[in-house]
C-alpha positions as CSV (number, residue, x, y, z in Angstrom):
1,X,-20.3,-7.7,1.8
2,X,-22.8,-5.4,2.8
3,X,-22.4,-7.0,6.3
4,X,-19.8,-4.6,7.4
5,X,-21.1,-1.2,5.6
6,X,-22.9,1.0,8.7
7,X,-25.3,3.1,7.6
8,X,-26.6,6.1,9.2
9,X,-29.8,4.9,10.7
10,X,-32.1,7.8,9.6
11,X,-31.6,6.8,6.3
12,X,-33.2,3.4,7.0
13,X,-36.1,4.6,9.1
14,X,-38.8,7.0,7.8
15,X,-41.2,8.9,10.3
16,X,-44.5,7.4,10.6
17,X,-47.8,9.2,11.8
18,X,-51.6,8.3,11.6
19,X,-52.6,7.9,8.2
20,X,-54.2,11.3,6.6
21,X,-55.8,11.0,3.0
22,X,-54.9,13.8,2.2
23,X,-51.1,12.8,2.7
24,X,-50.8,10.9,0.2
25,X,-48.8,12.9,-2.1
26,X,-46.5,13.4,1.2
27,X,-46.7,9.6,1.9
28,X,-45.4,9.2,-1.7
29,X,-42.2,11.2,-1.4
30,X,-41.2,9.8,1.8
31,X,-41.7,6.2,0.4
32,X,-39.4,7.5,-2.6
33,X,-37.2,8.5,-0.2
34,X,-36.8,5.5,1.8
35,X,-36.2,3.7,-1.9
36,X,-33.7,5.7,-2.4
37,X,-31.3,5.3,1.0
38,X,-31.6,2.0,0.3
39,X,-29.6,2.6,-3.0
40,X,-27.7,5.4,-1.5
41,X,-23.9,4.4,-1.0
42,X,-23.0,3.6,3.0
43,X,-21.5,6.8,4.4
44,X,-19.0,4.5,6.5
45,X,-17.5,1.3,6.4
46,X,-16.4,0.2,9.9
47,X,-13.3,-1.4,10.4
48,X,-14.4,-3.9,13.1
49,X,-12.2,-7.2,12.8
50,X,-15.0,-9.3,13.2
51,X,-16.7,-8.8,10.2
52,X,-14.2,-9.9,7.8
53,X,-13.6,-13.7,9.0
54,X,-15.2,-15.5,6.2
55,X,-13.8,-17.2,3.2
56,X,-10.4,-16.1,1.8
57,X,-11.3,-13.5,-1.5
58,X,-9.6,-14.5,-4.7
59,X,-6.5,-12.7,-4.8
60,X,-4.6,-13.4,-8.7
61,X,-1.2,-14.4,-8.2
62,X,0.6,-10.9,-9.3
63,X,2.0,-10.4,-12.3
64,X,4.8,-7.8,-13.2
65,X,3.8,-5.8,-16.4
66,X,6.8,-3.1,-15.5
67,X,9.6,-1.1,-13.4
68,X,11.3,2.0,-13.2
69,X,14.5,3.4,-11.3
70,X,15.0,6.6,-9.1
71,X,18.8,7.5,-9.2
72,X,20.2,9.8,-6.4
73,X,18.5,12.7,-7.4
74,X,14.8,11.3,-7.3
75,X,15.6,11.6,-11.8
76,X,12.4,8.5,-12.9
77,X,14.4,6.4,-15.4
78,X,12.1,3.9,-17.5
79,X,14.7,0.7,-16.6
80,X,16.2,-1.4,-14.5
81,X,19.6,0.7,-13.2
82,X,18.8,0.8,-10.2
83,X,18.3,-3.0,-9.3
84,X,20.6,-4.5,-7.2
85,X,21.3,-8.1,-6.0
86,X,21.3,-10.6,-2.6
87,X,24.3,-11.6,-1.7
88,X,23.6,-13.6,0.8
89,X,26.1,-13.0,4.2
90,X,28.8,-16.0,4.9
91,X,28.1,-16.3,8.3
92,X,24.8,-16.7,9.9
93,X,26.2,-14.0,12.9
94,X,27.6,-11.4,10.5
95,X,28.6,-8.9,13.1
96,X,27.2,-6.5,10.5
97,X,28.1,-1.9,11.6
98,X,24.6,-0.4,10.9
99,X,26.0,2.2,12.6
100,X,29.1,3.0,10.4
101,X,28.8,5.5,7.6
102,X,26.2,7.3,9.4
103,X,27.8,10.8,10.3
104,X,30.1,10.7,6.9
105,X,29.0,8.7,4.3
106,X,24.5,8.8,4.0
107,X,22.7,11.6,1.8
108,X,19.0,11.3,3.3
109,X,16.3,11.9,0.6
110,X,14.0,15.1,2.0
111,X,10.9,13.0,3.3
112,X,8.9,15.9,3.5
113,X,8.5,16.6,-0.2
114,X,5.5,14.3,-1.2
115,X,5.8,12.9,-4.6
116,X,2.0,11.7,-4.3
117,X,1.8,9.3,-7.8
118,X,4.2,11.1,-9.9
119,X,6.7,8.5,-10.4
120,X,4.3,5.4,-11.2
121,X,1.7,8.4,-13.5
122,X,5.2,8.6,-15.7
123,X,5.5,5.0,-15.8
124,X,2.1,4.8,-17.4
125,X,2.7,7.2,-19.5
126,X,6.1,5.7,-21.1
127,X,4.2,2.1,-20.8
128,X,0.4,2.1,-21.6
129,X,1.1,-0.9,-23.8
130,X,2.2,-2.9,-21.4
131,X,-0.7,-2.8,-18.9
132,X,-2.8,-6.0,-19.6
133,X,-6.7,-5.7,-20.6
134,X,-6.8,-9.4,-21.9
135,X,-8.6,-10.3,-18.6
136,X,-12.4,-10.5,-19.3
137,X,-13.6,-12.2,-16.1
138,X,-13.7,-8.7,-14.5
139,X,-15.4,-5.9,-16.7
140,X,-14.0,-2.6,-16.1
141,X,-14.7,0.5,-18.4
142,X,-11.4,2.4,-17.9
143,X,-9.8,3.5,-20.7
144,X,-6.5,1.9,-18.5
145,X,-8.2,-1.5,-18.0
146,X,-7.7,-1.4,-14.4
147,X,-9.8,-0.1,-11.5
148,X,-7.3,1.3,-9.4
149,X,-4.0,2.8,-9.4
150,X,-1.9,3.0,-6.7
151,X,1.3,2.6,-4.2
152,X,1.5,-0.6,-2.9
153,X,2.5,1.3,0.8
154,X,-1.2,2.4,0.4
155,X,-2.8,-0.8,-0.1
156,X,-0.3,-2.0,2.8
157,X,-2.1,0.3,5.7
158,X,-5.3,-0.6,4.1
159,X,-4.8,-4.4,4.8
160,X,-3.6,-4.3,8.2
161,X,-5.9,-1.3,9.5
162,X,-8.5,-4.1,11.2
163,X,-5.2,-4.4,13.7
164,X,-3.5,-1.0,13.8
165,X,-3.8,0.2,17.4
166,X,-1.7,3.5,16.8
167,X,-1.6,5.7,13.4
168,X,-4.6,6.8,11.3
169,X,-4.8,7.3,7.6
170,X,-5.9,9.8,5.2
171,X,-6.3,8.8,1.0
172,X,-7.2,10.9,-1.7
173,X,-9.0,9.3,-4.1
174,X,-10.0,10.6,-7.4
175,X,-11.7,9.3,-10.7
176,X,-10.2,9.8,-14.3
177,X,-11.3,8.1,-17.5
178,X,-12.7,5.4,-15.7
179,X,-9.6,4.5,-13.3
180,X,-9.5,5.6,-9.8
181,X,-6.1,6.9,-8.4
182,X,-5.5,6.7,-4.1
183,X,-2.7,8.8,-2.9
184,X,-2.0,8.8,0.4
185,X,-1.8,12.0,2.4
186,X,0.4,12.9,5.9
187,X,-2.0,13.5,8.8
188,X,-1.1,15.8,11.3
189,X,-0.1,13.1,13.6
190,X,2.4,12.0,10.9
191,X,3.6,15.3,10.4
192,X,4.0,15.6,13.8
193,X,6.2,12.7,14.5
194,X,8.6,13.5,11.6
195,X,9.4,16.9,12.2
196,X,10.1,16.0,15.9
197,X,12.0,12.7,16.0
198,X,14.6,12.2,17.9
199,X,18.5,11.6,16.4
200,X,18.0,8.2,17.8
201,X,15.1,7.8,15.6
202,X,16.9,9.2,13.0
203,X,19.7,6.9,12.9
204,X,17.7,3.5,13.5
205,X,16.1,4.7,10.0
206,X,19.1,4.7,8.3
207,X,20.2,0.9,10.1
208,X,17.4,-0.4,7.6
209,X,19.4,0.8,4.6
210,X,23.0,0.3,5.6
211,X,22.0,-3.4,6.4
212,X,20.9,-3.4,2.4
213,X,24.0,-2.1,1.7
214,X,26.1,-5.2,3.8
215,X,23.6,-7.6,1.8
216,X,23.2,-6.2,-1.6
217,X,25.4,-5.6,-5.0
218,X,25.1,-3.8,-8.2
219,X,25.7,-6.9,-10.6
220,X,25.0,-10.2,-10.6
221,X,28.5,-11.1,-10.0
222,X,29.3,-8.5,-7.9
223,X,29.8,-8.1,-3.8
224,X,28.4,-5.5,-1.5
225,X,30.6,-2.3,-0.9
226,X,29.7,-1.4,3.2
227,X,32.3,1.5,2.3
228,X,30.4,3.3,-0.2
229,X,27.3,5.8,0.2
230,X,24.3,5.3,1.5
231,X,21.9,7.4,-0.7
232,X,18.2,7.2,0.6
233,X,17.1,8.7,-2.9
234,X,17.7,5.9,-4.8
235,X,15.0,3.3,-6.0
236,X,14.6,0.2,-8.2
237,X,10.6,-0.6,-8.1
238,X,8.5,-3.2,-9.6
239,X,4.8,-2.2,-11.1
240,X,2.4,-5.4,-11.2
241,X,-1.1,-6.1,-11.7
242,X,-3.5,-8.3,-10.3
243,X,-7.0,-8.7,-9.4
244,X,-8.7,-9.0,-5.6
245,X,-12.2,-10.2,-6.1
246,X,-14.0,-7.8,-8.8
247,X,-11.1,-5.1,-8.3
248,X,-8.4,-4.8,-11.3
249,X,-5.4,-3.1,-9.6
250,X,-2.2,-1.9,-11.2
251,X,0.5,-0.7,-8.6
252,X,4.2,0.0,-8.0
253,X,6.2,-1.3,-4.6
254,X,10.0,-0.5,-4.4
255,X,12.4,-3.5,-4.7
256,X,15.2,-4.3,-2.6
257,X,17.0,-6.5,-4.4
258,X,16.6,-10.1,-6.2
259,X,18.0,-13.6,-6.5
260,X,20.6,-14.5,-8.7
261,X,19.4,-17.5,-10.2
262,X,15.4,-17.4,-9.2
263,X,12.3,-17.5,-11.2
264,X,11.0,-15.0,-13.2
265,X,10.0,-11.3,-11.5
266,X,8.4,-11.0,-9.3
267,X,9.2,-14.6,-7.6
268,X,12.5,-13.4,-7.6
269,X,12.6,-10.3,-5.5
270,X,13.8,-10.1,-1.9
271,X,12.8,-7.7,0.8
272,X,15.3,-7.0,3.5
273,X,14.7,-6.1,6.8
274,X,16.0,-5.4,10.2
275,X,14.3,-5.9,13.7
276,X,15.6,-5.7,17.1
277,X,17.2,-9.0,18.1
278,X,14.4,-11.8,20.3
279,X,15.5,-12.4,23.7
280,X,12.2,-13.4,25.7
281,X,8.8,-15.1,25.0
282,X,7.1,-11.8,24.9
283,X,9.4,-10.3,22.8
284,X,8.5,-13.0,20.2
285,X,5.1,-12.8,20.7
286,X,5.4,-8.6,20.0
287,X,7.3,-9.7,16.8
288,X,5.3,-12.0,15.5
289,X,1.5,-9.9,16.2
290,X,3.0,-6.8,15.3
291,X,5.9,-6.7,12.7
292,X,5.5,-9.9,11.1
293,X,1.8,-8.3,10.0
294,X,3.2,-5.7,8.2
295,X,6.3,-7.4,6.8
296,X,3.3,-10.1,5.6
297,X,1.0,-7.4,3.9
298,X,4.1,-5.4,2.1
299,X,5.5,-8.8,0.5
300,X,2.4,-10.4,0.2
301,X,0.5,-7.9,-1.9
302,X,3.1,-8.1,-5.1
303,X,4.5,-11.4,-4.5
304,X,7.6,-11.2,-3.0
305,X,8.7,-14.6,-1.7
306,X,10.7,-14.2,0.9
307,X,12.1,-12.0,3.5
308,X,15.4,-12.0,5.3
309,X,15.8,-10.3,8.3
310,X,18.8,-9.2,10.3
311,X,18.3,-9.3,13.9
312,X,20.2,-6.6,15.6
313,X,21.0,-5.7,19.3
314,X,20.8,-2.4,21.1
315,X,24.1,-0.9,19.7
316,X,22.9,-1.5,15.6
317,X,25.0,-4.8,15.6
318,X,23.5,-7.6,13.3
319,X,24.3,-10.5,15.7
320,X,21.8,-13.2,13.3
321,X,19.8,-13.6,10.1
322,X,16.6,-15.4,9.1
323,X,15.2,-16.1,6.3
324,X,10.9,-15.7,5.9
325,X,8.8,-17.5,3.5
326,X,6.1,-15.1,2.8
327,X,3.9,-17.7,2.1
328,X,4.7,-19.3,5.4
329,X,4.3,-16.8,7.4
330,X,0.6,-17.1,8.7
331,X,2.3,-20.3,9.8
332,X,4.5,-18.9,12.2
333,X,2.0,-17.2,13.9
334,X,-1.2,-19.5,14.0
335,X,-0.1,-20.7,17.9
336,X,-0.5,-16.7,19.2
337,X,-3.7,-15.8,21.0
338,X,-5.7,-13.2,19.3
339,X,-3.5,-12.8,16.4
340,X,-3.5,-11.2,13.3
341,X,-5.5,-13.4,10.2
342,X,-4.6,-13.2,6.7
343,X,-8.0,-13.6,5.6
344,X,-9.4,-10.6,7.8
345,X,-6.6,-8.2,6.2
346,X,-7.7,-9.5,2.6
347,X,-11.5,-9.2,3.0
348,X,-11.4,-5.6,4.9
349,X,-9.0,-4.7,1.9
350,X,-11.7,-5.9,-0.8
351,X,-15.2,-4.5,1.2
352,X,-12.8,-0.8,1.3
353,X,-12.6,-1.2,-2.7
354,X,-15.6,-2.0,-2.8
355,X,-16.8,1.2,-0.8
356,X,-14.4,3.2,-2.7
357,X,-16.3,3.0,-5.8
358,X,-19.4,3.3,-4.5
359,X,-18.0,6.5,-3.1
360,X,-15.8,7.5,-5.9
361,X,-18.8,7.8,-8.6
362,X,-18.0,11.6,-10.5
363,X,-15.3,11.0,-13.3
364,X,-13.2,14.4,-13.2
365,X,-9.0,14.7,-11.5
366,X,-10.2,17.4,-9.6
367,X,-12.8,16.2,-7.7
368,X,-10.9,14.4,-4.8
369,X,-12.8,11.9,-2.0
370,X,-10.8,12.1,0.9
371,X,-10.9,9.1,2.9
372,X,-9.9,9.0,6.5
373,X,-9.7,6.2,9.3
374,X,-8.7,6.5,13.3
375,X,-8.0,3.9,15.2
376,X,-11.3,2.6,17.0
377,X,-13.2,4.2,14.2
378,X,-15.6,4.1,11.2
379,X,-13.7,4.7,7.6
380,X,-15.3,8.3,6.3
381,X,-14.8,10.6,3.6
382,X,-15.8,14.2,2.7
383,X,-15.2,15.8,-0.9
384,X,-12.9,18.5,-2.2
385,X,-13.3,20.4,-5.7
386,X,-10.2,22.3,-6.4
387,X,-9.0,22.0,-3.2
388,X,-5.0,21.5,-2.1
389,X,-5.7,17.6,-2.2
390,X,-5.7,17.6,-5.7
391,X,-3.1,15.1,-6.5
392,X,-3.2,14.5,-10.8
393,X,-1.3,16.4,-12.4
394,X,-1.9,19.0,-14.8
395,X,0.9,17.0,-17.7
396,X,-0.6,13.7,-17.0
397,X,-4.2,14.6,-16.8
398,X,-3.9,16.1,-20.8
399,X,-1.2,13.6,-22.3
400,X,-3.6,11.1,-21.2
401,X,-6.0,13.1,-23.0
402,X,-4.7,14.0,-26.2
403,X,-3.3,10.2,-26.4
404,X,-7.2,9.3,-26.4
405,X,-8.1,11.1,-28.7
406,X,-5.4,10.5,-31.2
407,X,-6.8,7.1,-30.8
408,X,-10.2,7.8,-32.1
């Protein structure tokens, strides 16, 4: 694992010069010195794809220990009202609207208020029974019994930054009671590119959720309503927990939808998608380097099984739907030169972990590491007392608090 940590060369080297007895005191100190980078945490971890191609890590099949619901006003509801299910579309060229209801019928939740961890931090809270410490292969000291909490979006960049070409990253991570909590935070060039997308842009956003709405009812028995509202604020989202390697992680992933009759949660969740429709070789080739990554790495990392996808032309017309097994996915691609490996997502996600909390050592929500990646670059992180990226809140930081010490 150490493999793909750089560090700084001065801290491996230490300056030599002709021996002088009476140096030794000052021969001493550097030899402590030396001892001591050696132990010091790497101040990088590079990102190089190369690295990670080596044996799948252990990844525990996820288990879902919770969920919660977001109704239209963003309200955190400890159920599951908000979880709707696949209906799946008569006709394999649906001739689906994504355009309709657009101008007259879509309330658009305010992306640029940040919730941060707020909605999964109440889940805990309402649910600390429910996370499961009964797994002893992996030690961890956190009063939670998990080493990390987090979005599942988050852990998605993480796995497929060995291949992102384009957008850089930026997580605040911070230690409490043993746990450490990432929350993501907009770079620039994010903020940039929301405050200035085109109407275009805008409206291709909302095709993802009106094609949810052709595929997706409130009740088991139920059929879709493409009539009614499409209300961006709404959420149904699963919280699971698993284990990569030595990292215990709880996390929550919004839901789509599920499967009537299907196994239990969360082998019975769907995630719906929309692409633009394959005409030519290279078009394929785009789809399956580039989006079939990130569709892999969001489904993959809770255990989603499968994937439909409505393939739509230039007009927001669904002219054809496909169904993806997750599972099969590295599959599809295995025949594409220079593609995209599982495995390579999987380890870069573990060694980052890894470097997290070797990083991530002073227990106190104040304190924030702020990790930041660039394409073509080294992961680095610089840290923030008090600072704006301060990200746990005041009420979860002390319920947490005077729950612990109503248990001793």
């Amino acid at each position: 694992m150490a493999q793909s940590y750089r560090r700084d060369p001065q801290h491996d080297s230490v300056y030599k010069r002709p021996r002088d007895p009476s140096s030794d005191f000052n021969s001493d100190k550097r030899h402590r010195a030396a001892e001591e980078a050696q132990h010091r945490p790497a101040e990088t971890l590079s990102a190089h794809r190369q690295l990670y191609e080596r044996n799948f890590p252990l990844y525990k099949q996820p288990v879902e220990v919770g969920f919660f619901s977001l109704d239209s006003h963003r309200n955190f509801f400890n159920d599951q009202r908000q979880l709707r299910y696949y209906v799946e579309p008569r006709k394999s060229c649906p001739d689906f609207n994504l355009r309709d209801g657009y101008t007259n019928r879509f309330v658009k939740r305010d992306d640029g208020v940040k919730e941060k961890l707020d909605h999964m931090l109440k889940w805990i809270l309402a649910n600390r029974d429910k996370i499961k410490t009964r797994d002893q292969t992996s030690s961890s000291s956190s009063a939670l019994g998990v080493d990390f909490v987090t979005w599942r979006g988050h852990l998605t960049k993480v796995l497929t930054t060995p291949y992102e070409t384009q957008e850089g990253w930026m997580l605040a991570a911070s230690k409490f009671r043993g746990t450490i909590y990432i929350s993501e935070v907009e770079t620039e060039a994010a903020r940039a590119n929301r405050v200035t997308r085109s109407e275009r842009q805008e409206e291709m956003m909302y095709w993802g959720y009106k094609f949810e709405q052709y595929t997706c009812a409130d009740g088991a028995d139920g059929t879709p309503d493409p009539g009614g509202v499409v209300n961006t604020n709404e959420a149904f989202c699963t919280v699971v927990q698993t284990r990569l390697a030595d990292h215990k992680l709880l996390f929550s992933g919004e839901v789509d939808c599920r499967v009537k009759d299907a196994p239990p949660a969360p082998g019975c969740y769907v995630e719906l998608k929309t692409s633009a429709e394959i005409c030519t070789p290279k078009q394929r080739s785009n789809f399956h380097r580039y989006k079939l990554l990130k569709w892999w790495a969001q489904s993959f990392l809770p255990g989603v099984p499968q994937i439909v996808a409505g393939f739509r032309d230039h007009d927001g017309i669904v002219v054809s739907i496909q169904t993806f097994q997750t599972s099969k996915i590295s599959q599809l691609i295995k025949n594409e030169q220079n593609c995209w490996k599982p495995t390579v997502c999987m380890n870069f996600c573990n060694d980052f972990l890894s470097f997290v909390k070797s990083v991530v050592k002073e227990d106190d929500p104040r304190l924030v590491y702020l990790l930041e990646w660039d394409p073509h670059r080294d992961v680095t992180y610089t840290v923030h007392r008090d600072s704006p990226f301060t990200f746990l809140p005041e009420w979860y930081v002390k319920d947490t608090r005077s729950h612990h010490s109503s248990q001793h």
